[in-house]
C-alpha positions in Angstrom: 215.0 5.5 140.1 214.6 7.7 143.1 218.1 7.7 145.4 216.3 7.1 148.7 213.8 4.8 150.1 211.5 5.6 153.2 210.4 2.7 154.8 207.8 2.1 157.3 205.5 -1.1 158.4 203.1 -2.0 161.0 200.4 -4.4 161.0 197.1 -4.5 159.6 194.3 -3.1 160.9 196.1 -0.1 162.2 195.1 -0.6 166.4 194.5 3.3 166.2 192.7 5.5 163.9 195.3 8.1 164.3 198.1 6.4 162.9 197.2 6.5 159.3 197.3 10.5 160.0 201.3 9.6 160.8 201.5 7.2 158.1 200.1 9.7 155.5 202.7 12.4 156.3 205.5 10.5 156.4 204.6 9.5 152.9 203.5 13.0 151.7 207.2 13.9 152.9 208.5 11.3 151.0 206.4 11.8 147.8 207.2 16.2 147.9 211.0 15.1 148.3 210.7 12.8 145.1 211.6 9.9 147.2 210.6 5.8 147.0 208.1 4.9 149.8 207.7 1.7 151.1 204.9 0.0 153.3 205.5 -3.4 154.8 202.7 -5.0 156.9 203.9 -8.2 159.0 205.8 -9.7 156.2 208.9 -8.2 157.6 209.2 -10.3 159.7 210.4 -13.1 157.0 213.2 -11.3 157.0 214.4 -12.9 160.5 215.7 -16.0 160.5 214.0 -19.3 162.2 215.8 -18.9 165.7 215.9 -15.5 166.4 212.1 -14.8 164.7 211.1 -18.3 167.6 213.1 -16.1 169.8 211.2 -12.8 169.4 207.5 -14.2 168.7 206.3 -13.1 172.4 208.2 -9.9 171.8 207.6 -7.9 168.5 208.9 -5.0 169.2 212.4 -7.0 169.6 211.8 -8.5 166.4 210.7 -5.2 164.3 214.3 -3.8 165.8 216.2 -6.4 163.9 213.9 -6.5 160.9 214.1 -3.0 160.2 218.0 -3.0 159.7 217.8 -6.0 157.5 215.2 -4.2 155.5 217.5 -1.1 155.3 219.9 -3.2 154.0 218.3 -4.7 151.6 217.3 -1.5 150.4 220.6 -0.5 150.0 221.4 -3.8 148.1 219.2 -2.7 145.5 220.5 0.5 144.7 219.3 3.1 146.6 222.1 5.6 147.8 220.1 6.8 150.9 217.6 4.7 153.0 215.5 5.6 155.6 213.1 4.0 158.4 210.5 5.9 160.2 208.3 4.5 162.5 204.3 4.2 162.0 203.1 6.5 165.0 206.0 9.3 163.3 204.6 12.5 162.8 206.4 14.7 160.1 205.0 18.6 161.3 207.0 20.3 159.7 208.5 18.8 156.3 209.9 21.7 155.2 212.3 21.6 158.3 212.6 18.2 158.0 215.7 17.6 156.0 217.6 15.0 155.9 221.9 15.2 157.0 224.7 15.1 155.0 226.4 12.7 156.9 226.6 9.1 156.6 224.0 7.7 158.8 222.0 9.5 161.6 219.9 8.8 164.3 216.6 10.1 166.0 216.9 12.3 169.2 215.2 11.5 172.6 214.7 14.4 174.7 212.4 11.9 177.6 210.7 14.3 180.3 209.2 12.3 183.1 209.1 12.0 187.0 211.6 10.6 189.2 211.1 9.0 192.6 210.4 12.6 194.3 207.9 13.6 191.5 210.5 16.5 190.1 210.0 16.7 186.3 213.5 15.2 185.0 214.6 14.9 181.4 217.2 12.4 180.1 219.1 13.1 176.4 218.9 9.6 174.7 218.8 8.7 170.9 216.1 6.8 169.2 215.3 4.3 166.6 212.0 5.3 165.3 213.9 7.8 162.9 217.3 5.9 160.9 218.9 6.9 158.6 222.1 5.5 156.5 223.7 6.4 153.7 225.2 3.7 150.9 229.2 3.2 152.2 228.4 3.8 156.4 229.9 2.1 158.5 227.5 1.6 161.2 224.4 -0.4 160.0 226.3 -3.7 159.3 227.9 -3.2 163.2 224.1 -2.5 164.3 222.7 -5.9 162.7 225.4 -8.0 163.4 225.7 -7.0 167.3 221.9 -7.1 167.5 222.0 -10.8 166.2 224.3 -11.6 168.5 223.1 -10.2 171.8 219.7 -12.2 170.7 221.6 -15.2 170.3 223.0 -15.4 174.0 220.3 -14.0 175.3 218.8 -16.6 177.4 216.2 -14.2 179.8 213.3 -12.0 179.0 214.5 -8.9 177.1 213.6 -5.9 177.9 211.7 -4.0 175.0 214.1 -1.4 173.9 217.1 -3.8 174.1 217.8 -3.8 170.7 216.2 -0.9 169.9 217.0 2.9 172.1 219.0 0.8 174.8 221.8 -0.7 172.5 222.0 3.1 170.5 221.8 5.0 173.4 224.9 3.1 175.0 226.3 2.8 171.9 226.3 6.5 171.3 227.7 8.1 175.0 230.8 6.3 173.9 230.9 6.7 170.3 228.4 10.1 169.4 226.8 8.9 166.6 225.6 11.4 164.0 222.0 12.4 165.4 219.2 14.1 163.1 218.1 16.7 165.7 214.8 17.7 164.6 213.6 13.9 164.4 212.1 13.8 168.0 210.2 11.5 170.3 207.8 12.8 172.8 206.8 11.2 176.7 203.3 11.2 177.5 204.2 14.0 179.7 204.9 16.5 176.9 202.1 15.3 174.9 199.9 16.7 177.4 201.2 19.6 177.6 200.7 20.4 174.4 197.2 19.2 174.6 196.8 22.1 177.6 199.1 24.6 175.5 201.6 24.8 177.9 203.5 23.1 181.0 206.8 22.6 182.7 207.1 19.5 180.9 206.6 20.9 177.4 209.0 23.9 178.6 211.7 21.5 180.0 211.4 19.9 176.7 211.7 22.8 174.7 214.8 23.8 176.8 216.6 20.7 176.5 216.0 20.0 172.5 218.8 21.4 170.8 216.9 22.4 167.6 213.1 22.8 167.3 211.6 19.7 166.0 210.5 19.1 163.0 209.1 15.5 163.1 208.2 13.4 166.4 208.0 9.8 167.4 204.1 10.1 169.2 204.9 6.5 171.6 201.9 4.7 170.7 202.0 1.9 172.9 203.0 4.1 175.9 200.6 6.8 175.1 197.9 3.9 175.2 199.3 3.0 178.7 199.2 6.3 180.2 195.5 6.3 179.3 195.7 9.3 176.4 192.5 8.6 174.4 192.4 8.6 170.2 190.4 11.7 170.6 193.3 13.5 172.2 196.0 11.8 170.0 193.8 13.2 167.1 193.3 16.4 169.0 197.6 16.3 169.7 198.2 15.4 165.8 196.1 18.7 165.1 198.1 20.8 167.4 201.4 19.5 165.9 200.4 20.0 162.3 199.2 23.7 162.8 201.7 25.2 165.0 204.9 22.4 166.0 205.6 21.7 169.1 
């Protein structure tokens, strides 16, 4: 059996054409590197249980957050010494540079460039949790399920999207500097255009501020569909990504 298993889900039909061209290089990545792939569609989210799944049912993005770690465990459960999640609108570029790290668990990094109040082009160093990555032993993923369950628990408001997710690593990590894969990246809507136009003070703050040149990219489907960037020029982006990198 292969050591490590790539998992990714999302649910069927894909909302955007473009998204199987993600799909299909995570899983070339995977298949090159002699690794397991594995596709889940909305059966993941059996793997909540009854309260916290009622809980989550007008957020999925909550609920995908929690069912992805129980998913990676269970992958480690049944064997695998290495298992790793990437999400559906992840684009591998560059799978030669894409390698995994030694260490025992890793996350994505977020270099986000956008606007502040002024309109001055402002990036913020976050991590992410469209790329994870743990190792059989770590020490981190049964901490990250078990404080996600329990923040959902008392939770009695309207959470925000990423409260489980980027917000909860992202605080997590100025304390604690988790492990970080640098070339697994995630780009604003901002840079994406930039690299549409071939250049831009967005895409060179970006540049600037990523401490390696990535290698793989979160492309922020739901957010690119807000900001009004069209499957044409997410094909058109995916194109530009695959030929040259970012």
């Amino acid at each position: 059996m292969p050591d490590t298993l790539i998992i990714q889900s999302h649910r069927h039909p894909l909302p955007h054409a473009w998204l199987q061209a993600c799909l299909d290089s995570v899983a070339g990545w995977a298949q090159v590197n002699g690794y397991h792939y594995r596709y889940l569609g909305d059966e993941i989210f059996a793997l909540l249980d009854r309260e916290l799944l009622d809980k989550t049912r007008a957020q999925p993005v909550i609920a995908s957050d929690l069912a992805r770690l129980i998913s990676l465990q269970q992958g480690l459960a049944e064997g695998y010494d290495c298992v790793v999640w990437c999400d559906a609108d992840f684009l591998i570029f560059d799978p030669d540079g894409f390698v995994l790290p030694e260490c025992e668990y890793a996350l994505g990094r977020e270099i986000w460039v956008q606007h502040d109040a002024k309109q001055r082009l402002r990036s913020f160093a976050k991590v992410h949790n469209a790329l994870l990555m743990f190792r059989r032993g770590n020490s981190f993923l049964d901490f990250y399920r078990a404080s996600a369950e329990r923040l959902l628990r008392l939770n009695q408001g309207r959470m925000a999207p990423q409260f489980i997710g980027p917000k909860w690593l992202t605080a997590v990590h100025n304390i604690a500097l988790c492990p970080v894969m640098e070339s697994a990246a995630m780009l604003s809507p901002l840079v994406m255009r930039d690299c549409l136009a071939g250049q831009g003070e967005a895409l060179r703050l970006f540049r600037s501020k990523s401490p390696v040149a990535p290698a793989g990219a979160n492309l922020s489907s739901s957010l690119s569909e807000r900001e009004g960037l069209s499957d044409l020029e997410m094909n058109s982006l995916i194109e530009i990504l695959l030929q040259q990198g970012i």
